[in-house]
N, C-alpha and C positions, 0 to 999 in steps of 0.2 A: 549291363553286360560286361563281361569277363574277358579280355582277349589275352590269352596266354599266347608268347612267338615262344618257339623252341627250334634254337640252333642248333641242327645235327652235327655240323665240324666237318663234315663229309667231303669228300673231293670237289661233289655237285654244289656245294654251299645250300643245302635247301635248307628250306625255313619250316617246321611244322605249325600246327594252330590247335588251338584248343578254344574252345568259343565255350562261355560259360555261363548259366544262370544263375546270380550272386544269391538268390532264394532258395532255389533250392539244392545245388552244387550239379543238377545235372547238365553234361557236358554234351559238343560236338566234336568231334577230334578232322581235323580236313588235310589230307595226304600227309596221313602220319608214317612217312616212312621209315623213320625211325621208331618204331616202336616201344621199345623200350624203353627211352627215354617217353616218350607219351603216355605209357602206364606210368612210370614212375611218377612224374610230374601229377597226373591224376592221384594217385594212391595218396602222394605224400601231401597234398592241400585238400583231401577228402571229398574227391570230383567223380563222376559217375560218368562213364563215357557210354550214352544212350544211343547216340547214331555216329558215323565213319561219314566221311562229305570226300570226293575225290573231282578235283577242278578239271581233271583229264586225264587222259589214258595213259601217257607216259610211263614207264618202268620206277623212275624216281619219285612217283606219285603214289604209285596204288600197290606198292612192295609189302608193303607195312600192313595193308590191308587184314590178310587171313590171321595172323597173329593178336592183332587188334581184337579182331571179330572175337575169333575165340575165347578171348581170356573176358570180353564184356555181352558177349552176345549183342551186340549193335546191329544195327540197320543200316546197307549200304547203299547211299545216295551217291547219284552223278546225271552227268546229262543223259536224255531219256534215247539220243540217240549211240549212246558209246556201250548200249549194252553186248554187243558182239566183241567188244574190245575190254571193255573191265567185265570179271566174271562175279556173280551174286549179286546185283544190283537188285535191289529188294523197292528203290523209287526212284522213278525215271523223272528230270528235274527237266522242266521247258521256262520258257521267260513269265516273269512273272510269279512264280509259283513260293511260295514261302514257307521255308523252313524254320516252326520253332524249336526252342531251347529251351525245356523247364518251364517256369510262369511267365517269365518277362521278356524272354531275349525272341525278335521276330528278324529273320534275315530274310531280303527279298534275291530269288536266283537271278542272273541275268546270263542269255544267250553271249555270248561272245568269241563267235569263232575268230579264228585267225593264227594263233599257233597250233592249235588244231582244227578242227572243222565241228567240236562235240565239244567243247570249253565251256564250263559257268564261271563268273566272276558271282561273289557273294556280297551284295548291300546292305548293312545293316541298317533298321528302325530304328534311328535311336538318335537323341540332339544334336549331337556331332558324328557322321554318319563314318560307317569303317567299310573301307575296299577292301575281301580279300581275294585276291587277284591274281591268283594260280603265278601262270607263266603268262599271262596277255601285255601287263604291265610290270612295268620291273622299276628299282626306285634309278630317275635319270636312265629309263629305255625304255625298251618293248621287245617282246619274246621273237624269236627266232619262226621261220615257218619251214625248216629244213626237213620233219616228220609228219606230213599228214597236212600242215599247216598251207595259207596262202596271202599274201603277203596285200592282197586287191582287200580281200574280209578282213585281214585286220587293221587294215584303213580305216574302212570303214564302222566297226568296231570304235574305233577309239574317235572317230570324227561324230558318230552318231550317240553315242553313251558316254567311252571316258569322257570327253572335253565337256560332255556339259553336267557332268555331276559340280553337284557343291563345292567351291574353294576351297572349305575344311574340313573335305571328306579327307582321314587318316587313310592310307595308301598301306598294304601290308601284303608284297609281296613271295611267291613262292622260292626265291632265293636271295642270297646277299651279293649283290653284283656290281654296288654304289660306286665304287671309287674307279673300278675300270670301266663304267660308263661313264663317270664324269669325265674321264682321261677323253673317251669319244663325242663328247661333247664339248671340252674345249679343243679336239682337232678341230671339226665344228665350225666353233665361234670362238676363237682365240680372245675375246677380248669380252667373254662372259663373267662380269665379275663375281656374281655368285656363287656359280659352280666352281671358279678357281677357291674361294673361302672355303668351301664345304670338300673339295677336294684334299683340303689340307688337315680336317677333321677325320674326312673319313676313310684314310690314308691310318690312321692309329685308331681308329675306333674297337672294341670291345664288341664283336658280333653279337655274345652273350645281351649283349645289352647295343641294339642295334638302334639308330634314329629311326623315327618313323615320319617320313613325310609328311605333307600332304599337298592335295592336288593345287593349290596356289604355288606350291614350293614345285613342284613337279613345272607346272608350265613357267619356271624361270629357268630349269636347268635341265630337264626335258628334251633333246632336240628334236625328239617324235610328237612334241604339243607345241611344236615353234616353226610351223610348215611354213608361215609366210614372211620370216623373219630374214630381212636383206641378204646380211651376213650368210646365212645359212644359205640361201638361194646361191647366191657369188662361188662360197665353197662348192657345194654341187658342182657346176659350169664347170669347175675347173677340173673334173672326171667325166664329166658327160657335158663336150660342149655344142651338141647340138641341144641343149635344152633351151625351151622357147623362152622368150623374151622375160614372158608372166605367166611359168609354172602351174597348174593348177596344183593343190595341196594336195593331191590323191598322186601327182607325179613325185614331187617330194619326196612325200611321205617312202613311194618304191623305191629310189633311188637311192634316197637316205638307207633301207633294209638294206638295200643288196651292196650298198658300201662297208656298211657295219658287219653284212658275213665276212669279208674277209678281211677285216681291220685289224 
């Protein structure tokens, strides 16, 4: 399997995807909002863009859409309930359900509300397994639930799915957001050595050519996969000090959101 990122450059920093079967070139293309660069990128490595994959409803997501369609005649896939919200949805996706790619490439859909209430993240089949993970995850975050979203579902979202996928599931976010989440992360946990290293990389990094996590790397720098981490609890207290003694992670996890909207 073929995972092309394609950096828009866009205000939004979004990320597109091209998901690819190296047998026979045919392609998935998943919130190519940029389109253009997503034909081109197909055209010019001889890729066939067979179906449109949209993580959610968002305007930054599914822009690219009719352009797409047009110029490949593709198939427009998303959650089975966002069909009142993306228009032409050709297959409605529930958990479970799996999208292939040409002969080899098999993605499994996964339900994951929480920045929205109609979100797939996409698992791939494959030896070393790839998240691609709209807006639910982000590399060192989690998506915002300001649109539609609820901040309780994507708790649990990430408590019941993310955290227990495979350590070296590659992690391939819907935007480039790394280094001002790590910035929130060591407000955080001042004394995270990791994320301070990686802040100092991804601070000069080349978007074009962006790190790609994964989820071992994510739950050291992560403060959304570090619910019951001292440090982190202490920090909390000190904006909400009636929080109880021993926190449950579904309070964290809230308080940690609604800190980070206004951060």
């Amino acid at each position: 399997m073929i995972v092309e990122q394609i950096w828009t450059g866009n205000a939004y920093r979004n990320f597109n995807y091209l998901i690819v079967c190296p047998e026979t070139g045919e392609a998935l293309a998943i919130d190519p909002l940029d389109h253009k660069k997503c034909l081109a990128v197909a055209k010019e490595k001889g890729w066939t863009i067979r179906q449109v994959l949209n993580t959610h409803e968002h305007g930054d997501h599914i822009g690219g859409n009719k352009p797409v369609i047009a110029a490949t005649d593709a198939k427009l896939l998303a959650h089975r309930n966002a069909r009142d919200k993306i228009p032409g949805i050709d297959r409605g996706l529930s958990a479970g359900d799996i999208i292939k790619v040409g002969k080899t490439v098999e993605i499994e859909a996964l339900d994951t509300p929480g920045h929205t209430m109609s979100h797939v993240c996409l698992l791939s089949h494959t030896d070393q397994p790839a998240l691609i993970c709209g807006d639910t995850l982000f590399n060192a975050g989690a998506g915002n639930c300001h649109n539609g979203g609820h901040p309780n579902e994507l708790y649990d979202t990430f408590a019941n799915q993310i955290s227990k996928l495979a350590d070296n599931t590659l992690v391939y976010p819907g935007h480039e957001y790394l280094a001002n989440n790590l910035q929130f992360t060591l407000d955080r946990e001042p004394d995270n050595a990791r994320a301070k290293t990686l802040l100092a990389e991804a601070e000069t990094q080349d978007p074009e050519k962006a790190l790609v996590t994964t989820l071992a790397l994510e739950k050291e720098i992560n403060t959304f996969l570090r619910l019951r981490n001292p440090g982190v609890i202490a920090r909390i207290r000190e904006s909400f000090p009636d929080l109880p003694d021993a926190p449950d992670p579904r309070t964290v996890f809230v308080k940690l959101r609604e800190l980070r909207n206004s951060w």
